[in-house]
KEKE-3310 file (N, C-alpha, C; in steps of 0.2 Angstrom, whole numbers, plus 5000, padded with zeros to 4 digits):
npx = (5054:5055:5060:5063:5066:5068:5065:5058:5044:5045:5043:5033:5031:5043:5043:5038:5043:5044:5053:5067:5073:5086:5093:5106:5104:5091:5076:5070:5065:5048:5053:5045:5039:5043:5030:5024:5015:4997:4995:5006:5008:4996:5000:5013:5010:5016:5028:5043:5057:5069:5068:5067:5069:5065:5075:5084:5077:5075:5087:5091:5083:5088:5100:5096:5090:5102:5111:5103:5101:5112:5110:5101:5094:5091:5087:5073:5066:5065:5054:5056:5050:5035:5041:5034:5024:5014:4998:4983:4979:4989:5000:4998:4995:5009:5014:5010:5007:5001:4993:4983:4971:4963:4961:4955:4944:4941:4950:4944:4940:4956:4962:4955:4958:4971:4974:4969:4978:4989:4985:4985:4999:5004:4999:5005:5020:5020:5020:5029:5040:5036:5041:5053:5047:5043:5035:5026:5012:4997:4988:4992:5002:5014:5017:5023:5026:5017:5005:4996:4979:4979:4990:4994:4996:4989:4993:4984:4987:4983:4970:4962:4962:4951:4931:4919:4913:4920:4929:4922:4919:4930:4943:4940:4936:4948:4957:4951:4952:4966:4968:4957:4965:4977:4973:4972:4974:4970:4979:4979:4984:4980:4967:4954:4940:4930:4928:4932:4920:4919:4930:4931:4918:4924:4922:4932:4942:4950:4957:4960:4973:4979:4985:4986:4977:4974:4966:4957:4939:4940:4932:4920:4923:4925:4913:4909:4917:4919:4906:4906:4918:4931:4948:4957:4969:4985:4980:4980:4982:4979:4989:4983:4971:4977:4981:4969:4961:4949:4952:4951:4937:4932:4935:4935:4940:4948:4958:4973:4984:4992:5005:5014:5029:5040:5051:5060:5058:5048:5037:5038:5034:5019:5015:5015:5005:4994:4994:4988:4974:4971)
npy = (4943:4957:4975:4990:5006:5005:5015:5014:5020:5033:5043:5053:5060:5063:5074:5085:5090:5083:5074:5064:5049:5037:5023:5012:4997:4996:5001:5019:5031:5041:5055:5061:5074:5089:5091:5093:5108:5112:5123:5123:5110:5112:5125:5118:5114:5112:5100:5096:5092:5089:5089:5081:5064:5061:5064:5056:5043:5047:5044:5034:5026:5028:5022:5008:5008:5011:5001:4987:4991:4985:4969:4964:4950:4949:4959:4957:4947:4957:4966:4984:4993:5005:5014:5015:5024:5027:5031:5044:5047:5038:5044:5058:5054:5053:5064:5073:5063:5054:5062:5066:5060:5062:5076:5074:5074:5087:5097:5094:5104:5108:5094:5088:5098:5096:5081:5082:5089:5080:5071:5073:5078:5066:5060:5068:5062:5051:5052:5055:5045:5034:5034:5025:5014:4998:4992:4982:4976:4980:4991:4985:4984:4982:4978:4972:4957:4957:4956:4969:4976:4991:5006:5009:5004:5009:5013:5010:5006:5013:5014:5005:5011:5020:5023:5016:5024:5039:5033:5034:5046:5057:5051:5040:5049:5055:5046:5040:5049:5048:5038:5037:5047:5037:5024:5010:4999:4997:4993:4985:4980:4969:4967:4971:4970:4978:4991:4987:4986:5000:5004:4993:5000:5013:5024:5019:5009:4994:4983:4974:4974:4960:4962:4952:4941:4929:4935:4938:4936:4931:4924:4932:4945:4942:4940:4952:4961:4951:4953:4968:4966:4968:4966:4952:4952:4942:4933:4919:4904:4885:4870:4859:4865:4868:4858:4848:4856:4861:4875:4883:4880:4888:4901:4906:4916:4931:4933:4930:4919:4914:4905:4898:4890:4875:4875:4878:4866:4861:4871:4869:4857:4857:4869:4860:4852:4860:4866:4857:4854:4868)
npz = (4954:4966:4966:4976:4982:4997:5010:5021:5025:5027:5017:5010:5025:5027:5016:5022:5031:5042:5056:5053:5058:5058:5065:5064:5056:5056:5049:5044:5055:5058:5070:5086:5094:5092:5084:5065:5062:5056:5047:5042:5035:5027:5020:5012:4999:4986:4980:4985:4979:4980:4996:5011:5011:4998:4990:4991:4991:4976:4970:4972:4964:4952:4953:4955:4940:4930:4934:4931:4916:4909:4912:4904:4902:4919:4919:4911:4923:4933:4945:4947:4959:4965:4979:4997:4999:5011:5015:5013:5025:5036:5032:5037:5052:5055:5053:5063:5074:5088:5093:5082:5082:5090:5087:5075:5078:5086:5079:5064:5051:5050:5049:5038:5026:5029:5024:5012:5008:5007:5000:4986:4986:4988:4973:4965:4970:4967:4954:4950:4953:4946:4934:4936:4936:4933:4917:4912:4910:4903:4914:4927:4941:4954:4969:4986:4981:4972:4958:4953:4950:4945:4948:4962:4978:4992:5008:5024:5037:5050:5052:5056:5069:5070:5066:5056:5051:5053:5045:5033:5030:5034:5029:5018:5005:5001:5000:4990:4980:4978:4970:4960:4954:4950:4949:4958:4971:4991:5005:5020:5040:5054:5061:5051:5046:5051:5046:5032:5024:5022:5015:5003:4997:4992:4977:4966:4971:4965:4970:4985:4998:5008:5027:5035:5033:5039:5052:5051:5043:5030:5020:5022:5017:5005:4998:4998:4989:4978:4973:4968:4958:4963:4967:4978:4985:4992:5003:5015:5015:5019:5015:5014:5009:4997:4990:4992:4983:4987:4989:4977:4977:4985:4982:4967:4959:4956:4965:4974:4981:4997:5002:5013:5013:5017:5011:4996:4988:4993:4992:4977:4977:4981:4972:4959:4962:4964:4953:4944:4950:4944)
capx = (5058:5052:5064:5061:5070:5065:5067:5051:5035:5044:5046:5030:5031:5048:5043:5032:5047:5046:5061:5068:5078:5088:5096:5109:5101:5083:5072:5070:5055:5048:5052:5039:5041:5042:5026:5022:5007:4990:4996:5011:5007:4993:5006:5017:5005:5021:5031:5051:5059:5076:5067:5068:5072:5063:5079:5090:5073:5077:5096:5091:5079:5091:5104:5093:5090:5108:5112:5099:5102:5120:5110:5096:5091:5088:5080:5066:5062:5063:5051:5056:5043:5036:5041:5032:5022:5008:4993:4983:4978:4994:5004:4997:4998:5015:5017:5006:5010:4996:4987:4978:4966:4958:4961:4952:4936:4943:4951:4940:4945:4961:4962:4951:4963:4977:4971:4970:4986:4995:4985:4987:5006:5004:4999:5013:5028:5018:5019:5037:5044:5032:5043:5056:5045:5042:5027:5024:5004:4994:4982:4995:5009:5017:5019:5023:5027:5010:5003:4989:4977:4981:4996:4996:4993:4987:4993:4977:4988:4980:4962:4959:4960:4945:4925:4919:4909:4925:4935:4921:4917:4935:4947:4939:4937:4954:4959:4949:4957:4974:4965:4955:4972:4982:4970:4976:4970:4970:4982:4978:4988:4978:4960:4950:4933:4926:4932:4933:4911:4920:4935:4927:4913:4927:4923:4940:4946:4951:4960:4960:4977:4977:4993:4985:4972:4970:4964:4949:4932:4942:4924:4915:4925:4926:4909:4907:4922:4917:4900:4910:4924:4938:4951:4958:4976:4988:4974:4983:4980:4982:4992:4976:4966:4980:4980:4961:4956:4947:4952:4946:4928:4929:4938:4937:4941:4949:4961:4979:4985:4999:5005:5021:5031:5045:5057:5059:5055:5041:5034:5038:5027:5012:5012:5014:4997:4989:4992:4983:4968:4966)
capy = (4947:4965:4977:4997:5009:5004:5017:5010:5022:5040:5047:5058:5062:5068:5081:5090:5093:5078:5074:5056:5048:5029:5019:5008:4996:4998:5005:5024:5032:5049:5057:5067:5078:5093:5089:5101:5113:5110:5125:5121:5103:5115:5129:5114:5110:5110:5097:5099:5083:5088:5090:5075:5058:5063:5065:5048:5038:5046:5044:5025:5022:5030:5017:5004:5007:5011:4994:4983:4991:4981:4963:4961:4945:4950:4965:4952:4945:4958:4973:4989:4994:5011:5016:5015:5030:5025:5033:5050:5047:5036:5051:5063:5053:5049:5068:5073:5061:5051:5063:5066:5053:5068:5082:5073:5076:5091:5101:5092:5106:5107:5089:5087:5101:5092:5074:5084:5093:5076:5065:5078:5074:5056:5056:5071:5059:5043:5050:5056:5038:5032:5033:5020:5007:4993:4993:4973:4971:4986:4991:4982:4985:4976:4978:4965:4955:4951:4959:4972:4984:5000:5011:5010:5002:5014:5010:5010:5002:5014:5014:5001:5014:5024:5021:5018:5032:5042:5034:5034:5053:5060:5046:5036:5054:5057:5038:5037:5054:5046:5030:5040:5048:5033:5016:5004:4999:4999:4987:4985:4974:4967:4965:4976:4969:4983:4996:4984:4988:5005:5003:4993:5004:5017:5021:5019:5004:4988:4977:4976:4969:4961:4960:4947:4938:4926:4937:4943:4933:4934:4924:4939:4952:4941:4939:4959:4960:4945:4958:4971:4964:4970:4958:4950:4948:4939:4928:4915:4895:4880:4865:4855:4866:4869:4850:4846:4859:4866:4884:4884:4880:4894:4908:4903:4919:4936:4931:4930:4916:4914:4899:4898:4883:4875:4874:4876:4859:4858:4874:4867:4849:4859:4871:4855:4848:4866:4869:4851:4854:4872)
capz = (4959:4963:4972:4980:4985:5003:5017:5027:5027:5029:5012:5011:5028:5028:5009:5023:5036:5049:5058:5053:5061:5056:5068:5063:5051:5055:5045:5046:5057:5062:5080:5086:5099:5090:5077:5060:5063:5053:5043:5039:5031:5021:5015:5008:4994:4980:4983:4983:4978:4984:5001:5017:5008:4993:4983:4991:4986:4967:4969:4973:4957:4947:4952:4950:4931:4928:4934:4928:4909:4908:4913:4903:4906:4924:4920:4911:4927:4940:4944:4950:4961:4970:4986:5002:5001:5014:5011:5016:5035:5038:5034:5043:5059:5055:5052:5066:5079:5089:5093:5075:5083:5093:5081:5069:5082:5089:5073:5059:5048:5047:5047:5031:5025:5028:5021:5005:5002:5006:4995:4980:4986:4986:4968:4962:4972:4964:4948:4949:4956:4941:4929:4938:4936:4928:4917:4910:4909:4904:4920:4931:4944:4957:4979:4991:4975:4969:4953:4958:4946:4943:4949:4968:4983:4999:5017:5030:5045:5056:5049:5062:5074:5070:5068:5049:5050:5053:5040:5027:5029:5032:5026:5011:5000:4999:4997:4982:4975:4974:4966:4953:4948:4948:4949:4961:4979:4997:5012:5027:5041:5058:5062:5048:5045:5052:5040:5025:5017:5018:5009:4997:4993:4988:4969:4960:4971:4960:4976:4992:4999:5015:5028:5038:5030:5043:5057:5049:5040:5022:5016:5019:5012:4999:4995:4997:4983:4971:4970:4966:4956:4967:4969:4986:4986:4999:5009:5017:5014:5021:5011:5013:5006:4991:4988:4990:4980:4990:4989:4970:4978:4990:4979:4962:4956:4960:4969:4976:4987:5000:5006:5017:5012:5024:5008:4987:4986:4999:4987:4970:4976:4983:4966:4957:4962:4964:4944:4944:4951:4941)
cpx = (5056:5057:5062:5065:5066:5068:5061:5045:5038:5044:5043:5030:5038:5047:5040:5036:5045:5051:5062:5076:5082:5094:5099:5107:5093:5081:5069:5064:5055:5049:5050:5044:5039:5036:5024:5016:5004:4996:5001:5012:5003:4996:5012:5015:5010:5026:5040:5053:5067:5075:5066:5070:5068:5070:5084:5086:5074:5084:5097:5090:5085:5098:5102:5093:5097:5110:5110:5100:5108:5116:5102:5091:5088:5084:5072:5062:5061:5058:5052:5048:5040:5037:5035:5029:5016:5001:4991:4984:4984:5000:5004:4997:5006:5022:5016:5009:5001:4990:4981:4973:4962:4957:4958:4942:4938:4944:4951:4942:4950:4962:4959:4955:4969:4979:4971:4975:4991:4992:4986:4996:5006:5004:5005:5018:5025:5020:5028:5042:5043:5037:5051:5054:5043:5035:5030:5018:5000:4987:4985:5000:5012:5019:5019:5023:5023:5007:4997:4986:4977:4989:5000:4994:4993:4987:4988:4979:4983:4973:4958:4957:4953:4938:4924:4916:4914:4930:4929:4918:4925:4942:4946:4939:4943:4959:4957:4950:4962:4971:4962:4963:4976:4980:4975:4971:4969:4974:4979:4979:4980:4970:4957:4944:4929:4926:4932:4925:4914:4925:4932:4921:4918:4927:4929:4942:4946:4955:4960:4968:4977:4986:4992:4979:4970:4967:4957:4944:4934:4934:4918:4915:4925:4920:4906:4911:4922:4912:4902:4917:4929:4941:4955:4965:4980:4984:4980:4977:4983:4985:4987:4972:4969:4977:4973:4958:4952:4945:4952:4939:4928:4931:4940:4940:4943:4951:4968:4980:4994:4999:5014:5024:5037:5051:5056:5056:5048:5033:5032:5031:5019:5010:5008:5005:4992:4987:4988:4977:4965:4963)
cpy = (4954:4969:4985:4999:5009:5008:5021:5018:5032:5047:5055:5063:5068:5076:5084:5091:5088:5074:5066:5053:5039:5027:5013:5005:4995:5001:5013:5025:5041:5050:5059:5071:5086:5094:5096:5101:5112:5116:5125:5117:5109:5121:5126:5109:5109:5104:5099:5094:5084:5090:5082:5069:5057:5062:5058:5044:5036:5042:5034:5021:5022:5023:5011:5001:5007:5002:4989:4984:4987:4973:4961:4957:4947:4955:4963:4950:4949:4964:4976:4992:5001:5011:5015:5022:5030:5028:5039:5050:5045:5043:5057:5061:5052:5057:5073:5070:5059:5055:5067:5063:5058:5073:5078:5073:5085:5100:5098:5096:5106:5101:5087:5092:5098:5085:5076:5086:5086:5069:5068:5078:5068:5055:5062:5066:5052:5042:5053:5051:5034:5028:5028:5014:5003:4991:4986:4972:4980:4986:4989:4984:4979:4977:4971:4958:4951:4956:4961:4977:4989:5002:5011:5009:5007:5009:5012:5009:5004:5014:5012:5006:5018:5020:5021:5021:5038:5041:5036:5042:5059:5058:5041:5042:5054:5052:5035:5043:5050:5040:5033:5044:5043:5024:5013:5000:5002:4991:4989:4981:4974:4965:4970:4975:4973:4987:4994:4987:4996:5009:4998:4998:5013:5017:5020:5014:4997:4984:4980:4970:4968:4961:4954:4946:4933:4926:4941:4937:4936:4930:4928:4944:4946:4938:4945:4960:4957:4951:4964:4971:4967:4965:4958:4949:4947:4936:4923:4908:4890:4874:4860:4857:4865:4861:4845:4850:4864:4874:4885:4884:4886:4900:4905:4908:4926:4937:4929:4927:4917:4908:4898:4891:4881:4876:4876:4871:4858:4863:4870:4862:4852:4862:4868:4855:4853:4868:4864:4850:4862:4871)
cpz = (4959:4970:4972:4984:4993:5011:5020:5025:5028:5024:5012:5016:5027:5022:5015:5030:5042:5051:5057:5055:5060:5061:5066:5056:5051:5050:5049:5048:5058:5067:5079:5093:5097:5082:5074:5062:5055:5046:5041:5033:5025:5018:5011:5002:4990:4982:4980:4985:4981:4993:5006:5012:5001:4987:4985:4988:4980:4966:4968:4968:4953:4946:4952:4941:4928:4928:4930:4920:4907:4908:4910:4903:4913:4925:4917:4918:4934:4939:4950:4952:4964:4976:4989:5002:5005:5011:5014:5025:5036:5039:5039:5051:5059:5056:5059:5074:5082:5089:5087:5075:5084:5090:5078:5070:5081:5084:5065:5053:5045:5045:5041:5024:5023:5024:5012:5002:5000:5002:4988:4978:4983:4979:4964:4963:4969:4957:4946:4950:4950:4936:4930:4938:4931:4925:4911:4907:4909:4910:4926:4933:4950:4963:4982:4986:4972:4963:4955:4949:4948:4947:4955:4972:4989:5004:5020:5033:5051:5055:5055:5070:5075:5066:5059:5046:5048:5047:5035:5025:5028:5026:5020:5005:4997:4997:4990:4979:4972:4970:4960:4949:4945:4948:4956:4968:4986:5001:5017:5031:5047:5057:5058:5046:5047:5051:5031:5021:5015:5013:5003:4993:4991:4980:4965:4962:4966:4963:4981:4994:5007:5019:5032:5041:5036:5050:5056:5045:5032:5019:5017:5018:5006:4993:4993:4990:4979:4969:4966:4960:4957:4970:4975:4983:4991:5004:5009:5019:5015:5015:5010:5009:4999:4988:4987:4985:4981:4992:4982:4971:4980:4987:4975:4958:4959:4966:4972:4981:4990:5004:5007:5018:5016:5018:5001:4986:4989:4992:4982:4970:4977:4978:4960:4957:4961:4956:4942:4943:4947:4936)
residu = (UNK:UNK:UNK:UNK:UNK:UNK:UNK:UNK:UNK:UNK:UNK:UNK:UNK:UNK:UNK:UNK:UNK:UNK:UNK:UNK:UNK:UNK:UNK:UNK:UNK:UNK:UNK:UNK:UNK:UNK:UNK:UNK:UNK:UNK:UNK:UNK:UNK:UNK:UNK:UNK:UNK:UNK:UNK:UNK:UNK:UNK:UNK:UNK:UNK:UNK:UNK:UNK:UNK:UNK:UNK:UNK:UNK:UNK:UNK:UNK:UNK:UNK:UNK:UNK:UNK:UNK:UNK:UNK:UNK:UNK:UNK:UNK:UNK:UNK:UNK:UNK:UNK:UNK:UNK:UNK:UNK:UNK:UNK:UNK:UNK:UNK:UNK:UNK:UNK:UNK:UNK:UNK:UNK:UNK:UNK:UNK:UNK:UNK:UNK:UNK:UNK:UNK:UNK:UNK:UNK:UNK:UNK:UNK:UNK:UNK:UNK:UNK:UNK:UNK:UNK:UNK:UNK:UNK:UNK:UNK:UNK:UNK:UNK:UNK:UNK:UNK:UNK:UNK:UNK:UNK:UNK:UNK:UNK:UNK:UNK:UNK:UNK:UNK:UNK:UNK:UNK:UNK:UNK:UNK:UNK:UNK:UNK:UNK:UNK:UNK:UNK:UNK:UNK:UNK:UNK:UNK:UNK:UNK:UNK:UNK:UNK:UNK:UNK:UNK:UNK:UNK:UNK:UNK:UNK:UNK:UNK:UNK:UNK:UNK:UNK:UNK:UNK:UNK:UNK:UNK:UNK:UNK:UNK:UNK:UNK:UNK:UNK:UNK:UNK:UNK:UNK:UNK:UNK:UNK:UNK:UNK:UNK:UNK:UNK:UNK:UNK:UNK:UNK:UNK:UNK:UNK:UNK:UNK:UNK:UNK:UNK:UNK:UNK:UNK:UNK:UNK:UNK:UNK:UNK:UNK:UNK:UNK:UNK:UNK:UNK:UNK:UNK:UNK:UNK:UNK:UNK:UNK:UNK:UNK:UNK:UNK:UNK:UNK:UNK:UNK:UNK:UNK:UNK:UNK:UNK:UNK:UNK:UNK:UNK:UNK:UNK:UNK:UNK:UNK:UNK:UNK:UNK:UNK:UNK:UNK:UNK:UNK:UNK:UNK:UNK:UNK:UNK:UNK:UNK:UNK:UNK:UNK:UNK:UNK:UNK:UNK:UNK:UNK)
# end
C-alpha cells in the first residue's frame, strides 16, 4: 500500500506564488492569467515552506505518521510516499503558463534561469517531504506504487512538447541535477519515443517510468536501458504473454510489469502461473 499527501501536480508551483485554485473534489490546479515574471521565479531561490500548499502538504504528512504509529501492523505494509513535485520544466509551465513553449526560444535566458532556481527547489522541498517517508530497501523508494531506485521520480508530461534538442540542451541539465542530489528517475505519460535516447542518456538516471507503455516501441527503449542499466517500470502486458512466458523472453530483466486484471481472483490465477514460469 503506498499513500501521499495527494494535492495533484501544484505544490512547487504554488512555493513560487501561483494562484491555485480546487474546485469541489477535484484535484487542485494553477489559473493563469495573471502569470509570475521570469524574475520573480529567479528572486524566490529560498523556499518558504509555510508559503502556497507547502505547509497543508506538511500538515498531511505529519498526520500520517501520527496515525500510522498507533497500528503497527499497517504501518509494516504501507509506504508513505513523496508528493507530486513534477519536475523542472513541468513546473515552470505550470508556473508560467503555455507560453514557456516560446519563451524558451524567445527568452532562453531567463528560462535556463528559471529551470535552475526550481530544481534547486525540487531537491530542498524533496528533501524536506524526505523525512516522511518510508525508507524499507536501501537505494530504494516507492511512486505509483512500484519500487523505484533512488529518491525521486521527475514528471516530464510536457517534454513531449518540445524537440530533443531542446530538451537535451535546456531541460535534461537540470533534470539530472535533481537526480545527482537525490538518485531516482524520470515519468513520462503519452507518446515519448522521441525524447526517451535523451532522458536516458541523463547521467544520474537509474529508471525510466512510463505512464503509457503501450503507445510507444517499449522494445527499443528497452534495449537502449538494458545497455545502460536503467530500469523500465510500468510497461503494460498482455495475459498471454504472462502465461506463455513470453514476457520473460523479451524482458528478462530490469523491469516492472502491469497487467490489469478483471478481478482478485482473475490477478491471483495469472500471478499464480507468472511465479511459475520465473
Amino acid at each position: 500500500v503506498t499513500i501521499r499527501a495527494n494535492f495533484g501536480c501544484v505544490l512547487v508551483a504554488s512555493a513560487f506564488g501561483a494562484l491555485v485554485q480546487q474546485v469541489e473534489n477535484n484535484p487542485p490546479w494553477i489559473v493563469h492569467g495573471n502569470d509570475i515574471p521570469y524574475q520573480q521565479i529567479i528572486d524566490e531561490a529560498n523556499v518558504d515552506f509555510d508559503k502556497g500548499w507547502l505547509k497543508k502538504a506538511t500538515s498531511r504528512y505529519e498526520f500520517y505518521i501520527d496515525v500510522l504509529k498507533d497500528y503497527p501492523k499497517l504501518q509494516k505494509v504501507t509506504n508513505v510516499v513523496l508528493p507530486d513535485l513534477q519536475g523542472p520544466l513541468d513546473n515552470l509551465e505550470l508556473i508560467r503558463g503555455s507560453g514557456v513553449f516560446m519563451e524558451m526560444i524567445t527568452d532562453r535566458d531567463l528560462c535556463i534561469n528559471a529551470l535552475e532556481v526550481l530544481a534547486n527547489a525540487q531537491i530542498e522541498i524533496a528533501a524536506h517531504f524526505s523525512r516522511f517517508v518510508t525508507k524499507r530497501d536501501d537505494g530504494l523508494s516507492f511512486q505509483h506504487g512500484f519500487a523505484i531506485k533512488g529518491g525521486i521520480l521527475l514528471r516530464d508530461d510536457i517534454a513531449v512538447m518540445i524537440n530533443p534538442q531542446m530538451y537535451g540542451e535546456l531541460v535534461g541539465p537540470f533534470e539530472d541535477r535533481v537526480l545527482s542530489a537525490l538518485g531516482g528517475g524520470v515519468h513520462s505519460c503519452g507518446v515519448v519515443d522521441s525524447i526517451v535516447p535523451q532522458i536516458l542518456s541523463l547521467d544520474n538516471i537509474e529508471c525510466f517510468d512510463f505512464g503509457q507503455a503501450e503507445l510507444n516501441d517499449v522494445e527499443s527503449v528497452y534495449k537502449m536501458a538494458s545497455a545502460k542499466k536503467i530500469a523500465l517500470t510500468r510497461v503494460t502486458v498482455t495475459e498471454e504473454e504472462i502465461k506463455s512466458g513470453k514476457i520473460m523472453e523479451k524482458y528478462p530483466t530490469g523491469i516492472s510489469l502491469i497487467f490489469r486484471a478483471k478481478s482478485h481472483e482473475h490477478a491471483r490465477d495469472v500471478v499464480g502461473i507468472y511465479k511459475n514460469k520465473v
